[in-house]
C-alpha positions in Angstrom: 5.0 22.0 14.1 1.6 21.2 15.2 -1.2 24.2 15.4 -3.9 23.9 17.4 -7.9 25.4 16.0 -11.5 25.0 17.1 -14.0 24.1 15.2 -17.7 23.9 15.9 -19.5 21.2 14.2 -23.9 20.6 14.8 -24.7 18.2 17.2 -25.7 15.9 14.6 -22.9 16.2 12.4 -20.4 15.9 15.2 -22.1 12.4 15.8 -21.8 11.4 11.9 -18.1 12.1 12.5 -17.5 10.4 15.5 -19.0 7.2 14.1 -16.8 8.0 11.1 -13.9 7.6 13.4 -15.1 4.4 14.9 -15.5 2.6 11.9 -12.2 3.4 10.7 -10.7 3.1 14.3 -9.0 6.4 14.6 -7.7 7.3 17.7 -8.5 11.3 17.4 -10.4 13.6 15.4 -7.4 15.0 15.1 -5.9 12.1 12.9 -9.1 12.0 10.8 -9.6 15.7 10.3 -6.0 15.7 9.1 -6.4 12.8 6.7 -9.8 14.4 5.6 -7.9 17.5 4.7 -4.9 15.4 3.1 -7.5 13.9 1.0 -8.9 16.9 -0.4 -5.9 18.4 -0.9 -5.1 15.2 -3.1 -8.1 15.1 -4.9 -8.0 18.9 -6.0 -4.7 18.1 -7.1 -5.8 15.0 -9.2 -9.1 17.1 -10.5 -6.4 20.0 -11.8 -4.5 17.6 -13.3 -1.3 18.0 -11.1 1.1 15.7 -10.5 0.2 12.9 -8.0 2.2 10.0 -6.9 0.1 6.6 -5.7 1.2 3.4 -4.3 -0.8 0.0 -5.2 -0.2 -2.9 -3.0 -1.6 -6.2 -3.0 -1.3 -9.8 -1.9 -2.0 -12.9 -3.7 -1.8 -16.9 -4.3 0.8 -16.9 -7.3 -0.8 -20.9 -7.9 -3.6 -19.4 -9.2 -4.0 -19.7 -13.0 -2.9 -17.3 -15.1 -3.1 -14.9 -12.7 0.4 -13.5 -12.8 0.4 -13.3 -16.4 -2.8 -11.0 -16.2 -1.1 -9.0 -13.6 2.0 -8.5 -16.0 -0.2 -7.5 -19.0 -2.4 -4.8 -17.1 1.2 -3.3 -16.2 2.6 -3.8 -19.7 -0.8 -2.0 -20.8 -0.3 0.9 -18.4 3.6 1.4 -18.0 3.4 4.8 -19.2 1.8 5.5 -15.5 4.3 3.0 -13.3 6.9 4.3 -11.9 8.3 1.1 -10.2 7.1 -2.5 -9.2 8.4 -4.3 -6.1 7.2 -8.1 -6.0 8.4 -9.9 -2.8 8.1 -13.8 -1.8 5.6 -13.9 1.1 5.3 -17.6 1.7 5.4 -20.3 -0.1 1.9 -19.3 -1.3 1.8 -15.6 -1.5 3.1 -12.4 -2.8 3.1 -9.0 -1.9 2.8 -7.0 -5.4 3.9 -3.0 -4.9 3.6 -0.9 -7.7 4.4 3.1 -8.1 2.1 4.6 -9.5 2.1 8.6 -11.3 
């Protein structure tokens, strides 16, 4: 359930946020101010060293040297924080690497 507030922001903080928004193409204030509270939220969590769940995804060229292997050590090197992988077969050239991270 959605709750609606006001809040009352300086003129030229109010502009700071809006061009926030732009650059990051939200659609609201609401959307950001919600993500911006998310966020802190997240990283008070992190800070009192509470349990947080992450997800790191990436995509890259599997032809390029060595670089799999490299990917495959830094998880052997930190697979006391991964929860799960998920590697998945673009194209021909590509991968799409997901990794779960705690």
């Amino acid at each position: 359930m959605l709750k609606r507030f006001s809040v009352s922001l300086d003129a030229s903080l109010l502009d700071r946020f809006d061009e926030y928004l732009r650059r990051r193409s939200y659609s609201n204030r609401s959307e950001a101010i919600r993500d911006l509270i998310r966020d802190r939220f997240a990283r008070r969590a992190w800070e009192e060293n509470l349990h947080v769940i992450g997800v790191i995804s990436f995509v890259y060229d599997h032809g390029r040297p060595q670089l799999q292997k490299r990917i495959t050590d830094i998880q052997h090197a930190c697979h006391d924080r991964i929860v799960s992988t998920t590697h998945v077969h673009v194209d021909r050239d590509n991968c799409l690497e997901v990794i779960i991270v705690r």
